[in-house]
Every structure is written in structure tokens, then in C-alpha cells.
N, C-alpha and C positions, 0 to 999 in steps of 0.2 A: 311441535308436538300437539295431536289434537285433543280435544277438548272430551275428560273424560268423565262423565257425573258419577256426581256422590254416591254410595250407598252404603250400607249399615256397618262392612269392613274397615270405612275410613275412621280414626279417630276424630275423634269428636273436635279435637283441639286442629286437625286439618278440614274439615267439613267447611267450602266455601261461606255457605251460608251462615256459619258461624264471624265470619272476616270482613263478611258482607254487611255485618249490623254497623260498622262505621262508614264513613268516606273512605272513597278508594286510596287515596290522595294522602290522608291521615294514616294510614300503611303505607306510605311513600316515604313522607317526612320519617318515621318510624325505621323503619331499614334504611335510612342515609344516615340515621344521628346513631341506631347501635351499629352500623359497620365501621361506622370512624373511632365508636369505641372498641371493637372486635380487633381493628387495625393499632391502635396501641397496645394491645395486649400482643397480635401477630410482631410488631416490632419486638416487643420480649423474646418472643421463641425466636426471631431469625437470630439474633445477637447471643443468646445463652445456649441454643439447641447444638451450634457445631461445638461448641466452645465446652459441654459436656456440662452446665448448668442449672440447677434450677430453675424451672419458669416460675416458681411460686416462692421463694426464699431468696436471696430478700425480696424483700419491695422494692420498688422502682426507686430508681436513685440514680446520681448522674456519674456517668461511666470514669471522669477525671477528679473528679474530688470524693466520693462516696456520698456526696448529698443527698438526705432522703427527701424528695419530691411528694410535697404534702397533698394530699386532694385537688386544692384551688391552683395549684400548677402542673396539674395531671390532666386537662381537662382537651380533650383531642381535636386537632387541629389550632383552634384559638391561643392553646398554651405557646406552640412554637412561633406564631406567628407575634400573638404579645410580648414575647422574650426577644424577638429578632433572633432568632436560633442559636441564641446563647444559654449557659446554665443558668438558675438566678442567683446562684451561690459564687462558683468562681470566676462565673463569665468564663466558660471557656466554651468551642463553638461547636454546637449541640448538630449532627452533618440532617441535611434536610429529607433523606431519607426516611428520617422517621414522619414527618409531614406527609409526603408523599402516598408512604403505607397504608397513613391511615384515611387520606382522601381516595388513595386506590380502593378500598377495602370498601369506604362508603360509596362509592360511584358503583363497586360491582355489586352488592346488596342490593341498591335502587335498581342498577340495571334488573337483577334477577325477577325481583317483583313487579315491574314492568310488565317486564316479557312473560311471566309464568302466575302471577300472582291470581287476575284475573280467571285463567283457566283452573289453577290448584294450588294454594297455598302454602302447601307440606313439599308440592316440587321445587317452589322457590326457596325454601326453607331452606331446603338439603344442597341446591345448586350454593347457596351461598357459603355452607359448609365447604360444597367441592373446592370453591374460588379462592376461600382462604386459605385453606389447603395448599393451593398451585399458587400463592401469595408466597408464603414460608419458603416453601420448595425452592422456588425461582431465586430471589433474592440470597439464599444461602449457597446454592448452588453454584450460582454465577460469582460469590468469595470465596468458597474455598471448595468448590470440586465434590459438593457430595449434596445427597438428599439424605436426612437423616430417618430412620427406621418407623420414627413414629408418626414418621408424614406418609409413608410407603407402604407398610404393612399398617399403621395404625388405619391406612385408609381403605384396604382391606375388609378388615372388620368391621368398620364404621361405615360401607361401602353395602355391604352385602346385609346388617343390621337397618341400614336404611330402605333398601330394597324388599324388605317384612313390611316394616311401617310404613310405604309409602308407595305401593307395588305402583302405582303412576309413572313412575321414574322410568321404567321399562313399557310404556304403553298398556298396561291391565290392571285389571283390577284386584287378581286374584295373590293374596300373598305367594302361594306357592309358586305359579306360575315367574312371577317374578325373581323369587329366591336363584329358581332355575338359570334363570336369565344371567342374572350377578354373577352364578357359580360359574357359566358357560363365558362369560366375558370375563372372570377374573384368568383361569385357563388359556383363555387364547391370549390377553394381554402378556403373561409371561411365558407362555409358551412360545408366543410368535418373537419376541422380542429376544429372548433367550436365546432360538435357533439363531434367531441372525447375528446375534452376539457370537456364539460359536461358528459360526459360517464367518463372518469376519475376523475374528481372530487365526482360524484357517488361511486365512487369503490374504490376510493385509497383519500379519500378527509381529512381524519384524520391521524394527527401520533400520537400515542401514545408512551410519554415520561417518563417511570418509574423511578423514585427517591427512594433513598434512605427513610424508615422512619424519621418521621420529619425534611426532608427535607426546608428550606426557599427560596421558591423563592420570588423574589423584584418585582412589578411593578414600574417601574417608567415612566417619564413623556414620552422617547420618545421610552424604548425598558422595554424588558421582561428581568430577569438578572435571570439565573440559578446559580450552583455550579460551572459549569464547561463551561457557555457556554453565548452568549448573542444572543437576538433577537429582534433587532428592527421591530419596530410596521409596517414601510413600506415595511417590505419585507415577515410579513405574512401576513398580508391584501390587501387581493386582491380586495376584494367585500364587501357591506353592511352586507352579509350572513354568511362572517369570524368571528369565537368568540376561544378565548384562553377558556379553559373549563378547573375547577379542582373542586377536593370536597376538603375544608381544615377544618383538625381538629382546625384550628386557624386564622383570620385575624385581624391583626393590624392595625388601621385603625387611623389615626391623632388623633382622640378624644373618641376612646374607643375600645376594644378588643372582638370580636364575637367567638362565637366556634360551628364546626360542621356546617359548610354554605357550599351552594354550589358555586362558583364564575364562572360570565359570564362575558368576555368580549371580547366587538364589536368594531368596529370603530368608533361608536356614541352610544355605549350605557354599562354600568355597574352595573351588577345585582348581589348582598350579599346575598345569601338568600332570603329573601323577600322584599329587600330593592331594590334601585332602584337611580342613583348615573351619575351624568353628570363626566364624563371620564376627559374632561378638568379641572374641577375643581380640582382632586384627584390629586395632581401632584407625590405623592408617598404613598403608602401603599405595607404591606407584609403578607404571605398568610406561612400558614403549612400545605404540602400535601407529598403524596408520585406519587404523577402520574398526569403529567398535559396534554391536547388534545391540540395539532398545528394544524390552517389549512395548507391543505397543497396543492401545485399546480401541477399539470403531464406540464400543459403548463400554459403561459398568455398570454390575448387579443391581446399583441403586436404580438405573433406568428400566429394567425389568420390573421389579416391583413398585416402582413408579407406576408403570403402565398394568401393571393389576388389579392397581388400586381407582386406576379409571376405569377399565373392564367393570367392576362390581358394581359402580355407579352406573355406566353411560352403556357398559351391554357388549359386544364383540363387534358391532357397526361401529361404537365412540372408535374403540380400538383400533378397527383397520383405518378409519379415517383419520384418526390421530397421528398413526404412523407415519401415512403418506403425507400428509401435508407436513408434517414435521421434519421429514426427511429432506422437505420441498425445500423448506424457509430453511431451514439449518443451512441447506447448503449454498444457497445465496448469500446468505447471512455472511457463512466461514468464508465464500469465496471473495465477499466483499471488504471482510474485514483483511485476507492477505491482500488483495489488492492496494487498500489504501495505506500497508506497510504497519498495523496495527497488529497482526499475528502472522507469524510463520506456518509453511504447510504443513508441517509438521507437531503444529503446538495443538495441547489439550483444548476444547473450547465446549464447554458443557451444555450438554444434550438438552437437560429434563428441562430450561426454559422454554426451545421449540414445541415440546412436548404439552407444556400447560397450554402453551399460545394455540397452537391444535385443539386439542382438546377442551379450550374457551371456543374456541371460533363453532365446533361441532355443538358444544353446551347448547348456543343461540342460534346458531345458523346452519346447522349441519346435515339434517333433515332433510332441510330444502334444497340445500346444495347436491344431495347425493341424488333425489329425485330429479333434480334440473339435470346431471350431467346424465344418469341412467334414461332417460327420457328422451335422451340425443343421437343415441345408440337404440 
């Protein structure tokens, strides 16, 4: 990103020459000691945010005894490492993850001021907002399959509010021009990723699961139970549109036994044949087939607005470069992990990590990469 002078638009609290009255160096130290504390607080959200949580009630305290963690053992990085990444209350073993976070958290801080500080203050500021961001995201998503709303749309808003304050972020100086900018990448980010959401779901939107001759698979109340395998109901149902689909020479059904039906089920609806069956009511019934249809996902909604909320930030170039490299590494990634018998072709394996790892890589390097390979051609 080049180098773009002050002028009387910039807030006075982003104005280099304002940053510039200390050592460089002393805003170095400065962004590595608050990102290790920005990184304990990010450890809060990855751990309360899926889990539907307070980030601010209670206070910090240790996850197996409810120990409230006083100040002098809150104190980030030194705390875990002084404890040997135990509680100090019940000794029980505090996972190193949270260490991790917060030395991730301080490393990308520093990085950011490095690389941006020098040139604009207010861009470093906000890149380091972006990274905590894709901090949260990442680590939640790779537990439990989702990016929560307030990392995705909250980035959105905080995306496109930042793009006022700090029109730099898009190469100008000019607020408006900038806003533009945000509005036009936040668009293309879900727009582009959306179509291919629906273009994939189109093409690749069923898997088909061949079984053995009579075969029994289980419905029950909250997953699908194969021979070899289980499927809970919220991780294939994405949409109203989602149905489990099989033909069974058999279903047993609480109060009587059908044969030769064909079985549908929706998120809200369950169809036998020609019958027709409230899903919560059934809370278990069993089916004999030899081949049963999963829906299946290439991406979900949360990766859409995921990618919007880097649009607002990084413009419609972050995006398209996002995409494509993320597309790249993902799929090296999935093909390396079936390889080494780590995941099946078939298993979920979450997007929005390649996504940040992208769209980090474009943050500091993306620029020049697109020029170097444009410049080739």
C-alpha cells in the first residue's frame, strides 16, 4: 500500500506526525504487549461466542472449577506459562490454546505496525482489528462449524464505519470515495460467494450413501445413525430445502411396519410414502434400504458473510483474491488431510480458516502479488 499524506480529513489521533513524537519502536513494544492483552480477551469470545455466552459476565474464571481468576493471574501470556498451564485453584489443565492466542494476537499487532505503521497509523490500527477478527473466526470455526454473526456482520459494519474514518484503507483520502469502495466490496464479497454457494449446491448438492443390502439405518430424535457412521440433523440441515431421501423395502414405525415406501425428511416435515408425519412427534423410527441421499454443502451462509465483512475492509480486489487463494489452500489442504486418512471425501471441513489465511496473506502481501503476477501477462 503506498504511502498516503496527511491532511486535515485525517483525525488527528491517526495523523502520522502525531505517532511520530515517540520512537518507532516504542509503538512496537506498545502493539505486542496490547495484542497479548486483546488475545486474552479473543480467548473469551472463541470459548463463550459458539456456546451462546456472555463475553462480559462473568469474569474470567477457570472453565473446571468456576475459579475466579484475580488480576495477578490474568496477566497474558506470563500467566500460563508461570502456572505450567494449570488452574491455580484446582490444577486442572488449562489447554494451551489460550497461550497461543494471545502470543498469535501479539505477533499480528506487531506485524501490523511494522508493515503499515510507518506509512499510516489509523491503517494499522484497523488491520489489527481485521486479524482479531479472523483470530475468533478461525479457531471457532475449526470446533464447531460456524462463524458467529458478530464476527461476520458485526465486521460489516465495523468494516464499512472504518472505511469513513480511515478512507486510507482503500488507497484515498477521500471519505466518500472510500465508503464507495466498502459498499462495492462488501456486494461483491457476498454476492460472489453466494452465487457459488448456489451454483454448488446445484452441482454437487446431493451425496449419495450406498449400503449394504438390507441395510438398517435409525432415525432418531436428534441424528441419522448409519452402520458405521452418525449424522446429526444440525450439521446436514442447512435450509428448509435439506431432505435425507431413501427408498426402504422396510419402515418401522412405533405402531406398525410399512414396506416398499419412499422416505423424506426435512427439517419441518416427514413424508412415508403417502403419509405425511410431524418430525418432532416421531422421536424414533427405523427404515431398510440399501442407499440413502445427504444434503450436502460446498460452503455455508456464514462464509458469505464472512467474505462481506472483508469486502468492507480490504475492497472487491481483497475479495477476489481471497477467494482464489483460499480456494487454492483449501483444497490442498482437504486433499492432504484424506490423504493422510485424517478426513474422509466426504467430511465437512471448514472454509472460513482458508478464508482468513487469504485474506491475511492479501492484508500484507497482496498488492504486490497481484501486480507481480498481472505484470506477467
Amino acid at each position: 500500500m503506498e504511502t498516503i499524506p496527511s491532511n486535515p480529513s485525517i483525525p488527528s489521533m491517526f495523523d502520522p506526525a502525531y505517532w511520530a513524537a515517540v520512537p518507532f519502536h516504542f509503538w512496537s513494544v506498545v502493539f505486542f504487549v496490547f495484542g497479548s492483552i486483546v488475545g486474552s480477551f479473543l480467548n473469551v469470545c472463541i470459548h463463550r461466542m459458539p456456546r451462546g455466552e456472555s463475553i462480559v459476565h462473568p469474569p474470567s474464571h477457570c472453565p473446571h472449577c468456576n475459579y475466579h481468576i484475580p488480576w495477578f493471574l490474568n496477566i497474558p501470556l506470563f500467566t500460563w506459562v508461570f502456572l505450567q498451564g494449570k488452574c491455580a485453584n484446582c490444577k486442572a489443565p488449562i489447554s494451551i490454546r489460550y497461550f497461543l492466542v494471545e502470543l498469535l494476537t501479539a505477533v499480528c499487532f506487531l506485524s501490523c505496525w511494522l508493515a503499515f505503521g510507518a506509512k499510516h497509523p489509523g491503517v494499522a490500527v484497523v488491520y489489527c482489528i481485521v486479524l482479531a477478527g479472523f483470530i475468533v473466526a478461525t479457531f471457532i470455526d475449526i470446533e464447531f462449524f460456524i462463524i458467529p454473526d458478530e464476527i461476520t456482520l458485526g465486521g460489516v459494519v465495523v468494516g464499512f464505519l472504518c472505511s469513513f474514518a480511515v478512507p486510507q484503507l482503500h488507497g484515498t483520502r477521500i471519505a466518500a470515495e472510500a465508503l464507495r469502495l466498502s459498499f462495492f466490496g462488501i456486494l461483491c464479497g457476498a454476492g460472489l460467494v453466494y452465487f457459488i454457494l448456489r451454483l454448488a449446491k446445484l452441482m454437487f448438492g446431493r451425496e449419495k450413501v450406498p449400503l449394504p443390502p438390507g441395510t438398517k439405518v435409525i432415525f432418531e430424535e436428534e441424528k441419522l445413525v448409519l452402520p458405521d457412521r452418525e449424522y446429526p440433523y444440525d450439521e446436514i440441515f442447512y435450509r428448509k430445502s435439506d431432505a435425507v431421501i431413501l427408498k426402504a423395502q422396510e419402515v418401522l414405525l412405533p405402531d406398525r411396519t410399512l414396506t416398499n415406501v419412499p422416505v423424506k425428511l426435512t427439517p419441518h416435515a416427514l413424508t412415508i410414502g403417502e403419509e405425511s408425519f410431524d418430525p418432532a412427534a416421531i422421536h424414533h423410527f427405523e427404515a431398510i434400504t440399501d442407499l440413502v441421499i445427504l444434503p450436502r454443502e460446498g460452503m455455508g451462509l456464514g462464509d458469505v458473510k464472512f467474505m462481506a465483512g472483508i469486502g468492507a475492509f480490504l475492497g472487491w480486489k481483497g475479495v477476489f483474491f481471497s477467494l482464489m487463494v483460499s480456494s487454492a489452500v483449501g483444497a490442498v489442504a482437504g486433499l492432504t488431510l484424506v490423504a493422510l486418512g485424517k478426513k474422509e471425501l466426504s467430511s465437512k471441513i471448514p472454509y472460513g480458516p482458508y478464508i482468513a489465511l487469504a485474506a491475511t496473506i492479501y492484508l500484507f502481501v497482496g498488492e504486490k502479488m497481484l501486480a507481480w503476477w498481472l505484470g506477467r501477462y
